[in-house]
N, C-alpha and C positions, 0 to 999 in steps of 0.2 A: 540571577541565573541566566539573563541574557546572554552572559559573557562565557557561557558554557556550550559547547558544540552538542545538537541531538540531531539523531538521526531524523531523517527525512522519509514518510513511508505515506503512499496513500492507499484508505482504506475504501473496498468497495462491496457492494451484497445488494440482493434483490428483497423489495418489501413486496412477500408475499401477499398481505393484506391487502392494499394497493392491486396487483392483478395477478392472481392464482397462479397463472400461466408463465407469471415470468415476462422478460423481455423492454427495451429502454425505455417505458413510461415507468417501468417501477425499479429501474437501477439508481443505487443512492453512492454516496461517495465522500470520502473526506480525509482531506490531508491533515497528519498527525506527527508531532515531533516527540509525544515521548514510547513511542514504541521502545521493546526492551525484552530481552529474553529472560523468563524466570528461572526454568530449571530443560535440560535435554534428558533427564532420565527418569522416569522408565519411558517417559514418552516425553516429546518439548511442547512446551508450554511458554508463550510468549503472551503479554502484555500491552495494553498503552489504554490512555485518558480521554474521555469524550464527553461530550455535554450530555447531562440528559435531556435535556432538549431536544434532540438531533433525530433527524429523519432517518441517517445514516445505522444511527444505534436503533430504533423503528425496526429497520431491513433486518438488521443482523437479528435482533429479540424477535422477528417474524419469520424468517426462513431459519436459522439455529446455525448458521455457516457466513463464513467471507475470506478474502482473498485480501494478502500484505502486498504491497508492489515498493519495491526497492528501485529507487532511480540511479542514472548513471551520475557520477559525480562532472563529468566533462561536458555533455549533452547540452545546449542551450535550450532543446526542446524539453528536458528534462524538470529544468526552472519552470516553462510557461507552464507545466501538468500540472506540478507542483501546485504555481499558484491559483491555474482554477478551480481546484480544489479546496481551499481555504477561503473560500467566497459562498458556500452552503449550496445544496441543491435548488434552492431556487431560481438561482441564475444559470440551472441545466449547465453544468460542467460535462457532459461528454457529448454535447451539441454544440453547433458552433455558430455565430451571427445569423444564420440564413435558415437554423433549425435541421441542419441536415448532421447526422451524427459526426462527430472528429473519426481523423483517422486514425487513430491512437487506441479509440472503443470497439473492441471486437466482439459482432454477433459471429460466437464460432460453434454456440451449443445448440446444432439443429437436431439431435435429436430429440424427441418430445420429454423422455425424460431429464434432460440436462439442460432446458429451458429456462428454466425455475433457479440453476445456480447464478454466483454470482459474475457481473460483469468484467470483459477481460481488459486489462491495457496492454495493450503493446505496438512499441511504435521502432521501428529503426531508419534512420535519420539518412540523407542524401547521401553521406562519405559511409554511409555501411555501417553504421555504430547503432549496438542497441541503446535502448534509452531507456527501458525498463528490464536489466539483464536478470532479477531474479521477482520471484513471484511467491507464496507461500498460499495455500489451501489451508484452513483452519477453521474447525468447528467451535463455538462458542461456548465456555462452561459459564453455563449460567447462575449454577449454585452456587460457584465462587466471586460472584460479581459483589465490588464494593461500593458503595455511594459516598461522595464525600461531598457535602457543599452540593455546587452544584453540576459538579462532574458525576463519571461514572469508573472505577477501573477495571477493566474489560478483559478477561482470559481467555486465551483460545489454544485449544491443543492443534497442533500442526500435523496434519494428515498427509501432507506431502509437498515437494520443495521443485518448483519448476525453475532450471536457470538454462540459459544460454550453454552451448558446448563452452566458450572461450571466455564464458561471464568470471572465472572467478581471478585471470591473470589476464595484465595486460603486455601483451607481447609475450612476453615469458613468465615463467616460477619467481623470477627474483621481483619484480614485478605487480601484485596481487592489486586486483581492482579494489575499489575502496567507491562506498554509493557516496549519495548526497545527505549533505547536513546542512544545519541551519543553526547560524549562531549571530548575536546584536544588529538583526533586523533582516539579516542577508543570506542566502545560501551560500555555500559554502565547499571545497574539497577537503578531506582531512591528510595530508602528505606524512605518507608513513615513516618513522624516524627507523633509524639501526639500531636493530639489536644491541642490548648491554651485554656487553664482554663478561666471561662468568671469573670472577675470581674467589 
């Protein structure tokens, strides 16, 4: 399966249990490659696999919500997100060497009641390029959660889809962005082929 391209997405939520209130002592986070869309009707409903182990799944089964972040496929800062993310929240991924938060982690919910949601990425890069051009809000169906081994598979309805004005073409229509993937050790662009001619 190495030898198969999956998407690149990192997941992020606050454990409520950890502190009531919200705020980056209790933001968790974790890069995941099998995100996956189940169904968009009557409502979308997207997927992906996580340890039960994971402090990340903790935040989400404690607050009932989390945020998808799709990276740019071109972005070099995109890779580095990526990777601090697959190193577990112990190694504080959205702090950086000196403990002072990255600039990527956005404290942007100062209202009291919007505390408590989950933490934001977004970064855009020196030449102007976003680097997380789309985003997804999603509440957690918990009743449909599956165990297997020692995963978990994870469903969340999509409540709403934050992207960039220009995130879904680049330069033009003929053109359409395409995120990041990972496939036999490496991330990845996937270059979109031409259409098949109908006959």
């Amino acid at each position: 399966m190495r030898h198969v391209p999956h998407p690149v997405a990192v997941i992020t939520a606050t454990d409520l249990s950890l502190s009531p209130e919200g705020g980056p002592k209790a933001w968790r986070g974790a890069t995941v490659s099998s995100f996956n869309t189940v169904t968009l009707l009557p409502r979308p409903v997207i997927s992906f696999n996580i340890k039960k182990l994971s402090s990340t799944f903790d935040a989400i089964r404690s607050s009932g919500h989390f945020y998808v972040h799709l990276l740019s496929e071109d972005a070099a800062e995109a890779h580095q997100i990526a990777s601090k993310f697959t190193k577990g929240n112990a190694s504080y991924p959205f702090h950086d060497d000196n403990g002072e938060l990255e600039s990527f982690a956005l404290v942007s919910h100062v209202e009291p009641n919007l505390k408590k949601m989950p933490p934001i990425l977004h970064f855009e890069n020196e030449a102007g390029d976003l680097v997380v051009p789309f985003r997804l809000h999603c509440r957690f169906l918990e009743d449909k959660l599956v165990e297997i081994g020692d995963h978990v598979v994870l469903f969340g309805e999509v409540d709403h889809v934050f992207h960039d004005v220009g995130a879904f073409y680049d330069q033009s229509p003929e053109t359409p962005i395409s995120c990041l993937a990972y496939v036999d050790g490496s991330y990845c662009r996937v270059a979109a082929k031409s259409k098949r001619s109908q006959g």
